[in-house]
C-alpha positions in Angstrom: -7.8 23.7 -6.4 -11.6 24.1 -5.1 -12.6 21.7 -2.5 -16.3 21.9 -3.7 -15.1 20.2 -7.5 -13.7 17.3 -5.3 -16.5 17.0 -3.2 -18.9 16.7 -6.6 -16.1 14.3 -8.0 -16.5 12.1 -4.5 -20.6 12.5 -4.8 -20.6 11.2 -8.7 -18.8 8.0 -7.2 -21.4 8.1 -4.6 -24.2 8.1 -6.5 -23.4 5.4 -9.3 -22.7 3.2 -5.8 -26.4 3.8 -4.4 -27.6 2.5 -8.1 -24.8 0.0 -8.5 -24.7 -3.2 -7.2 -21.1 -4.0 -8.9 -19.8 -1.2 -6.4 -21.0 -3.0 -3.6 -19.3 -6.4 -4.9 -16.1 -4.9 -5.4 -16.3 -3.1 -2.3 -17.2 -5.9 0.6 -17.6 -9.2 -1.4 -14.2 -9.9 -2.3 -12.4 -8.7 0.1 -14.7 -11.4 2.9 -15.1 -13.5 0.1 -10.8 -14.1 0.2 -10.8 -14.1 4.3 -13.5 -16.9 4.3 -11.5 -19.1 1.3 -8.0 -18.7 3.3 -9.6 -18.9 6.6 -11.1 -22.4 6.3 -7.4 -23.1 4.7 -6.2 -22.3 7.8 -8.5 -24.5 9.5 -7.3 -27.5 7.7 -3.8 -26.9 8.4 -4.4 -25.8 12.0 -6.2 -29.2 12.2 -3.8 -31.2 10.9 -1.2 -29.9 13.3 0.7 -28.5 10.2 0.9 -24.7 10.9 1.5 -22.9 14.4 -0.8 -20.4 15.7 1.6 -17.5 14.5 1.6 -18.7 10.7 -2.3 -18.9 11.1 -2.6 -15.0 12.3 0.6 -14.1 9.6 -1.7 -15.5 6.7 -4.8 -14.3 7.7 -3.2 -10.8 8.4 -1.4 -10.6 5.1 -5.0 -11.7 3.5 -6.5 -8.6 4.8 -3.5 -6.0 4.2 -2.9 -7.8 0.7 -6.7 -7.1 0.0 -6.8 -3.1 1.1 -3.8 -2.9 -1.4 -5.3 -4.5 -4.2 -8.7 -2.8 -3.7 -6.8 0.5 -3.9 -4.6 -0.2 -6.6 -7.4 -1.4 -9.0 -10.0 1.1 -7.7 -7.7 3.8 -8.9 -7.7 2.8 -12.4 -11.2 1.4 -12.7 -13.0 4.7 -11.2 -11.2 6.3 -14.6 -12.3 3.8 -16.4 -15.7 3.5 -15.3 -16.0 7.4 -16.9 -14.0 6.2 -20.0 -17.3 3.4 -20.5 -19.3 5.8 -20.0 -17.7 8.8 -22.7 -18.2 10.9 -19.6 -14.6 12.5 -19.9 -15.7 15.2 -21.8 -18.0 16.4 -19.8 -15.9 15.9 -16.7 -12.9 18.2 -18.7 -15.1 20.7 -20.3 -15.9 22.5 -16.6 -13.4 24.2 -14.7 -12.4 20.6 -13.3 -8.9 20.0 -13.3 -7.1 16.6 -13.2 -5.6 17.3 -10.1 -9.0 17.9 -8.1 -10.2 14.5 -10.5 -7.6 12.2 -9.0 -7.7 13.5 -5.3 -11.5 12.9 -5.9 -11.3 9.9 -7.1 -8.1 8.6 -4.1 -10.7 9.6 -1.6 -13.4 7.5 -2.8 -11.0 4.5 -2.7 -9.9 5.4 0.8 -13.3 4.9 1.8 -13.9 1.8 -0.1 -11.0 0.1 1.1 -11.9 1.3 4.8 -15.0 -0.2 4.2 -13.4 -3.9 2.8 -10.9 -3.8 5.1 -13.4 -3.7 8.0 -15.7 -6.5 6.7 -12.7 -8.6 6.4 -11.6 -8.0 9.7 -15.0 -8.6 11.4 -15.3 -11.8 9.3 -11.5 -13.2 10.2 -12.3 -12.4 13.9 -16.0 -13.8 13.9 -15.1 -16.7 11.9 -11.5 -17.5 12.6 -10.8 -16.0 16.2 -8.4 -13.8 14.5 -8.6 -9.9 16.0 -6.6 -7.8 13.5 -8.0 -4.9 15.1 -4.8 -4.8 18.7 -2.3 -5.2 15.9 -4.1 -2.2 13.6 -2.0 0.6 15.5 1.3 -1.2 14.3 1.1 -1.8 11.2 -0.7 1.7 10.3 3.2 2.5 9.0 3.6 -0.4 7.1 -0.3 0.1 5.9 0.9 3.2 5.1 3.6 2.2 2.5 1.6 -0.1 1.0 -1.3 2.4 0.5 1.0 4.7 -1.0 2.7 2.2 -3.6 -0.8 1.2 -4.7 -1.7 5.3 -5.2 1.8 5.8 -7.5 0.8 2.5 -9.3 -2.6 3.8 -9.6 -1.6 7.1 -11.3 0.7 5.4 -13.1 -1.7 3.2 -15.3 -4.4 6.0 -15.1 -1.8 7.9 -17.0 -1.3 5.3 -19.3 -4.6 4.7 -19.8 -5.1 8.7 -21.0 -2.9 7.8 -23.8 -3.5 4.2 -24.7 -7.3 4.6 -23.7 -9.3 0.7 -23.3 -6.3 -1.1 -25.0 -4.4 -1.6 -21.9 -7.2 -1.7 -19.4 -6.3 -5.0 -18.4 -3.7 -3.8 -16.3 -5.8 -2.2 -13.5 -7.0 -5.5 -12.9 -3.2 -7.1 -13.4 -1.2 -4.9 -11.8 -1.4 -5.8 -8.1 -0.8 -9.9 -9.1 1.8 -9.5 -11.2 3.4 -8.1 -8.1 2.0 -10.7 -5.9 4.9 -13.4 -6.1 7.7 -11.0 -5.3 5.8 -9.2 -2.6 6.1 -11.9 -0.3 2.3 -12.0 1.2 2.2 -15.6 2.3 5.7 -16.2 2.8 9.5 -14.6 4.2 11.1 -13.1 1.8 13.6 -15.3 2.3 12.1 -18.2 0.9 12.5 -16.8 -2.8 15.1 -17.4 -4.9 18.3 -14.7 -5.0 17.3 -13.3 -8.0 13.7 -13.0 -7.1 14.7 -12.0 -3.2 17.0 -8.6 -5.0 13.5 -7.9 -6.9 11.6 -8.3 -3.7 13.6 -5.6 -2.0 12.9 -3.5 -4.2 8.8 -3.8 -3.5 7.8 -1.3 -0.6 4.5 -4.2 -0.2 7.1 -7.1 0.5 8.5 -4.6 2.9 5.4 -4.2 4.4 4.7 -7.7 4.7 8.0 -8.6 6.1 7.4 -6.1 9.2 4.2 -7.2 9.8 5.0 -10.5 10.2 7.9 -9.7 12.8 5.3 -7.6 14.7 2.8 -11.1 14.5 5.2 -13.0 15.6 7.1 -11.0 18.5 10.1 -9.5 17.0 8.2 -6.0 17.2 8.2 -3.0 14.9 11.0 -3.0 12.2 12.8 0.7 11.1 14.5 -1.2 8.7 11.7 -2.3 6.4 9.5 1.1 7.3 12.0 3.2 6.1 12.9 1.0 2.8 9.8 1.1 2.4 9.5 4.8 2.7 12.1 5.3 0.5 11.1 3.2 -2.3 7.9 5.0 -2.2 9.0 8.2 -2.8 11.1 7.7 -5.9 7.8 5.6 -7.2 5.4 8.3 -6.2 7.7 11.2 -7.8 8.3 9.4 -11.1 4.6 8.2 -11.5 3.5 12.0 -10.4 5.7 13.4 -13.7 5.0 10.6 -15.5 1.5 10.9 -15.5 1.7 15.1 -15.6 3.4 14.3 -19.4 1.2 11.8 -20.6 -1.7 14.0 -19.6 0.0 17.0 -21.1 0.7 14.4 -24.7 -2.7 13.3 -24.5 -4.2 17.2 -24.5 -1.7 18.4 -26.6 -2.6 15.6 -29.7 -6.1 15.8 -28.9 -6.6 12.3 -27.5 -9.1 13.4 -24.7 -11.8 13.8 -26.8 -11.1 10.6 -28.8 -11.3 8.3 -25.8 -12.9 4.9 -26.3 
């Protein structure tokens, strides 16, 4: 593994950005353009005496955490994309490139992207809405963490998948992260689901998260508990996705399908 072929996987990102304005949007306009929605939400309901001040910094924290999860997740799977538009694979697998050095490449461009989201979002919730994420940052980098790590094992996943099923599926970098929305408990305990949905839930390292940093928000401080579900989850997640995606790369080579990507 060269660090130089990461660094030119990192640049190519970097220079389809400079040229790009649909980078930009995916980067910062979402991510404030969800803060400002849910903020003035918050308003309303802080207004109409309906929600205590606790709730209001719960849902605007869990708008910004929910966000650098999402933007990793999809980012993942769209950066392969974007070369599967552009028949670029080819090229890309014909050097001494591997797809190990690829996908570190492409995780650190999303690291940087979400960095770069998450900080707009944050500046806009405390400019906006008096809400300072930033105090609270050094707490939930664990439970950040987790989440981060979930959205990389999801990412490989339908990268994989994508190798072998090519554009048919790509709906599912877009998908993946809402259809886990509802049992990852963002805007509400986890409590508040039905049984059924609540075993489900526990097994989501993201509802996890959420749960713990809404103790933290609300006084109750750091949970072990949900870090280290959490933790453990992601590990079996992030070890089946790895050899998951090491044999649908190895069926996609081995049938040829690389060079018949469309």
């Amino acid at each position: 593994m060269k660090i130089h072929r990461i660094r030119a996987v990192m640049m190519r990102h970097g220079y389809e950005a400079r040229r790009n304005f649909d980078r930009v949007t995916d980067t910062i306009y979402w991510p404030v353009l969800d803060i400002v929605m849910w903020g003035f939400f918050t308003i309303y309901l802080s207004n109409s005496n309906r929600l205590q001040p606790t709730v209001v910094s719960c849902l605007l924290g869990a708008i910004i955490l929910w966000g650098t999860f999402y933007t990793f997740q999809r980012d993942m799977a769209v950066g392969f994309i974007d070369d599967l538009w552009c028949r670029n694979l080819i090229n890309l697998f014909s050097t001494p490139l591997s797809v190990w050095e690829y996908l570190i490449g492409v995780i650190l461009v999303c690291l940087i992207k979400v960095g770069i989201g998450m900080t707009a979002a944050a500046l806009i919730a405390w400019v906006g809405y008096s809400f300072d994420i930033f105090p609270w940052l050094p707490s939930f980098i664990p439970y950040m963490a987790n989440m981060l790590l979930f959205a990389l094992a999801g990412g490989i996943a339908i990268t994989g998948m994508i190798f072998r099923y090519t554009t048919k599926i790509q709906a599912l970098a877009w998908s993946f992260a809402g259809l886990l929305a509802p049992v990852s408990c963002v805007m509400y305990p986890m409590s508040s689901l039905p049984p059924w949905a609540q075993r489900i839930a526990w097994a989501m390292p993201t509802a996890h998260s959420f749960e713990g940093m809404r103790g933290i928000l609300a006084g109750r401080g750091f949970s072990a508990e949900h870090f280290w579900w959490g933790a453990g989850l992601n590990a079996v997640y992030f070890v089946v996705a790895i050899i998951f995606f090491g044999w649908i790369f190895e069926q996609s080579r081995t049938k040829g399908l690389l060079v018949k990507q469309d």
